[in-house]
N, C-alpha and C positions, 0 to 999 in steps of 0.2 A: 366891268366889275374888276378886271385884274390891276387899275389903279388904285390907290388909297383916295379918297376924293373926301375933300371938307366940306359938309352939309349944314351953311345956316341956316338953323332956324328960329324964330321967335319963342317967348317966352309962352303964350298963347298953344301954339304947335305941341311944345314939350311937355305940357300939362297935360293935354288931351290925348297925344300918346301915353303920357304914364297912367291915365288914365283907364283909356282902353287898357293898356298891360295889363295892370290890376285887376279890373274885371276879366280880363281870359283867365289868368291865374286861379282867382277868385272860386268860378265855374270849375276848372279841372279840379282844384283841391276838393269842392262840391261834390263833383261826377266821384272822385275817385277815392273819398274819404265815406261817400254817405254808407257803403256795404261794410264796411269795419264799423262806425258807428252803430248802425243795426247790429251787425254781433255782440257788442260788447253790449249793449241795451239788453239784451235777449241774456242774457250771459248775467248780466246784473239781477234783470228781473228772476232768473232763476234763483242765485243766489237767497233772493230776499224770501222767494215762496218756500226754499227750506227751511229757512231759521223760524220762520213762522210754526 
């Protein structure tokens, strides 16, 4: 690993990794987005039982 080393790869390869990427991405913003979603849900729904 302490060389630089040039890795090709096909067109095929580069997709399916960007792909996986995406979806790991995808999953974390998931995982770490859904508890602020639920606040702000909870947080809205409140809002609207007031004005009622």
């Amino acid at each position: 690993m302490g060389k630089n080393e040039v890795i090709k790869l096909d067109k095929k390869q580069v997709e399916e990794i960007k792909h996986e990427i995406t979806q790991h991405i995808e999953k974390y913003i998931d995982l770490k987005l859904k508890p602020v979603l639920k606040y702000f849900k909870k947080k809205k729904e409140f809002y609207e039982m007031s004005y009622l």
